[in-house]
Every structure is written in structure tokens, then in C-alpha cells.
N, C-alpha and C positions, 0 to 999 in steps of 0.2 A: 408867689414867684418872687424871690429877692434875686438881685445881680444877674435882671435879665434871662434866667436859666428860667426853663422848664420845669415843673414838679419833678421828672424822673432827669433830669440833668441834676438837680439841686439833690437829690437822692445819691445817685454816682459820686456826686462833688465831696458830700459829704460823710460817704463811705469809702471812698477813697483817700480821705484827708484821717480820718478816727481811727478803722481799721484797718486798709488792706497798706497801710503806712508801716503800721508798727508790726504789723505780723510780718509782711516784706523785709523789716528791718531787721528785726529777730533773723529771717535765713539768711541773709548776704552778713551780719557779723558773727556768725556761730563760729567761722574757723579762727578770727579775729581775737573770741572770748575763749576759745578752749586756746590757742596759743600765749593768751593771758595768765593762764592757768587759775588764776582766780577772778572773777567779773563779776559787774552788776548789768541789769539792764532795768531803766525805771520808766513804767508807761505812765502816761498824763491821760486822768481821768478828767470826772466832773461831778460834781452833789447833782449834776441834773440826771446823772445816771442812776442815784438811787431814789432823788426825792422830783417831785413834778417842781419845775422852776417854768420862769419865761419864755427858757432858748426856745422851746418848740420839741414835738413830740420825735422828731427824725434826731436832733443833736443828743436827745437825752436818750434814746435806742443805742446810737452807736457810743455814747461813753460807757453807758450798761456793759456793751459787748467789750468795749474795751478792759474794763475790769473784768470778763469773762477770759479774755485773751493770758491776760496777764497768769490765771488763778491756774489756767489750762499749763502756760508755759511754768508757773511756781510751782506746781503739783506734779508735775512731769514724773513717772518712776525715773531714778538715777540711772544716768548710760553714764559707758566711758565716756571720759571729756567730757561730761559736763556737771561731775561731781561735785566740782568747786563754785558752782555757775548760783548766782543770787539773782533774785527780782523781787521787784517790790511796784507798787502801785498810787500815785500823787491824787488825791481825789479835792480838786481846790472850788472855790466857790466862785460866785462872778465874777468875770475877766471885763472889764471893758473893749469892748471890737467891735466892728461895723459887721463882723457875720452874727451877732446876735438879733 
């Protein structure tokens, strides 16, 4: 248990911060990027998501998924408005921070 939380607090906490972020994000700027008419959107991964590191087996789950997120919304079939639409995926290594 770090920062006080509970196992299924620290769970939420941190599915709420990796995924339900960026996939939220993605809906509220869809009318935003297709008004753009050309857009990027770039999600922030992590090497813990594809190699085992220190963070712990929950942070390296949810960057996994976050590069799934991303691969789901990059592979998209073409709709209208969103033909012009880019994404890409930052997969960086240690960060120094207190949630690791």
C-alpha cells in the first residue's frame, strides 16, 4: 500500500491516471481534432509496459494497455473526420517521482 491507499484504491488510482485519462481524452477532443482538420494525439507509455522494470506489476499493466489504447485508436478503419487524424505512442524509460 503506497500513499495511504488501499490495494483496490491504488488500483483505481492508477487506472484512472494511465487509462481511463487518455481514452477520456481522446472523446472530449474528437470535435476539437476533426475541426483541426489535421491532428495529432501522442499517448505517454512506458518500457515497463513492455519489459518487467521496478514500477510494480499494476503500473506496467496499465502502460501495456495504454499502448493498446493507442494501437486501437491508430488502427481505427477511416470515418469521416477523422481521416486526417494521427497518433503515435512515447514509450520512455525511468522518470524519477514519488509514485514509483
Amino acid at each position: 500500500m503506497r500513499g495511504g491507499r488501499d490495494p483496490w484504491q491504488e488500483f483505481q488510482f492508477i487506472f484512472a491516471t494511465n487509462i481511463e485519462s487518455a481514452y477520456h481524452m481522446c472523446q472530449l477532443m474528437h470535435p476539437l481534432l476533426k475541426a483541426a482538420g489535421s491532428s495529432s494525439i501522442v499517448f505517454n507509455s512506458s518500457v515497463a509496459g513492455v519489459v518487467a522494470i521496478r514500477s510494480g506489476t499494476l503500473y506496467s499493466a496499465t502502460k501495456g494497455a495504454c499502448a493498446s489504447v493507442y494501437r486501437c485508436v491508430y488502427r481505427r478503419p477511416p470515418r469521416k473526420g477523422w481521416d486526417r487524424f494521427r497518433a503515435s505512442v512515447e514509450t520512455t524509460g525511468d522518470v524519477d517521482s514519488h509514485h514509483l
